[in-house]
N, C-alpha and C positions, 0 to 999 in steps of 0.2 A: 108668309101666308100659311095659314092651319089647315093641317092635311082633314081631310074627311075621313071617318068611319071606312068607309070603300077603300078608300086610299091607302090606307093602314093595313087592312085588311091583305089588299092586294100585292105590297109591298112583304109583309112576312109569307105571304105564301109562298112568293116569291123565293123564301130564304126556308124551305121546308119542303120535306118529301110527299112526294102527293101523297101521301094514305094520309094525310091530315086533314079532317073536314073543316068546311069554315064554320060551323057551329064550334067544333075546339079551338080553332083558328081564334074565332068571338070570343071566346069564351077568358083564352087568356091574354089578350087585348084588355077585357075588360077587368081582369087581375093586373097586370101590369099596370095599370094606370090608377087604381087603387094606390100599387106599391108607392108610384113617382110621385102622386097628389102626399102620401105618407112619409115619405124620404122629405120633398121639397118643403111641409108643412109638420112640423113632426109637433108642432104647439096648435094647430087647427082644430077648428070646431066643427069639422066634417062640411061645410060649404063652399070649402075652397075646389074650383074649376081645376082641366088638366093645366098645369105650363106650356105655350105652343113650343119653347123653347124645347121640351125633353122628351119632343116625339118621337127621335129616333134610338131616346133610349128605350124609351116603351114598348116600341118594338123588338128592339136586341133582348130586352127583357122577357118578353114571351117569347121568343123563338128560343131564349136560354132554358125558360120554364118547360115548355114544349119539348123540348131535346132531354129534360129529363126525366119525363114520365116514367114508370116504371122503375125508375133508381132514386127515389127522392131520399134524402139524406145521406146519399153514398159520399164516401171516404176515400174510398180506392177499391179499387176490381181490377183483377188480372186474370186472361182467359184466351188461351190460344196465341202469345206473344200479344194480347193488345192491352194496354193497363187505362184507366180510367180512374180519374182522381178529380173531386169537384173541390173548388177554392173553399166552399162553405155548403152547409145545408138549405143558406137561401139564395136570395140574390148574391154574384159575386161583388167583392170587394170594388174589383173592376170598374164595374158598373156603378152601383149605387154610391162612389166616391166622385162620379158624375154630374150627381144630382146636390146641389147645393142646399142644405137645410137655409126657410128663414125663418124669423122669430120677430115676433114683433113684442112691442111696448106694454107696460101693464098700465 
């Protein structure tokens, strides 16, 4: 069964520190699921619905996106013994290796 908007919502906050409003919360929910509609349909005519199957990447997705505010494109950072180092500058590998592209017929 397909989670709700609420449901989604309430699940990443879930997974996020409260200074996160649910307008940015919204916000990159509705980026994520741009992404997964883009990954799962990469030959689509913009019509295609989300997958109910890739809800919970969609959420892992924004809460990746989310966590990286302020360091978008970093590489690596080292600062007071902690290092940080992102897989990619977008979604990681991880993830969007996930998401199964399909393709259809001409």
């Amino acid at each position: 069964m397909a989670m709700t908007d609420t449901e989604k919502l309430n699940k990443l906050m879930t997974m996020l520190d409260d200074d996160v409003s649910t307008n940015v919360a919204n916000t990159f929910l509705k980026a994520a699921e741009k992404a997964v509609i883009n990954l799962a349909f990469p030959f689509g005519d913009g019509t295609e619905e989300m997958p109910e199957k890739y809800e919970e990447e969609q959420i892992e997705i924004a809460a990746y996106l989310i966590s990286k505010r302020g360091a978008e494109g970093e590489v690596s950072h080292s600062e007071g013994g902690v290092s940080r180092t992102y897989e990619s500058g977008d979604i990681p590998l991880a993830l969007r290796t996930r998401i199964t592209p399909k393709a259809g017929g001409f």
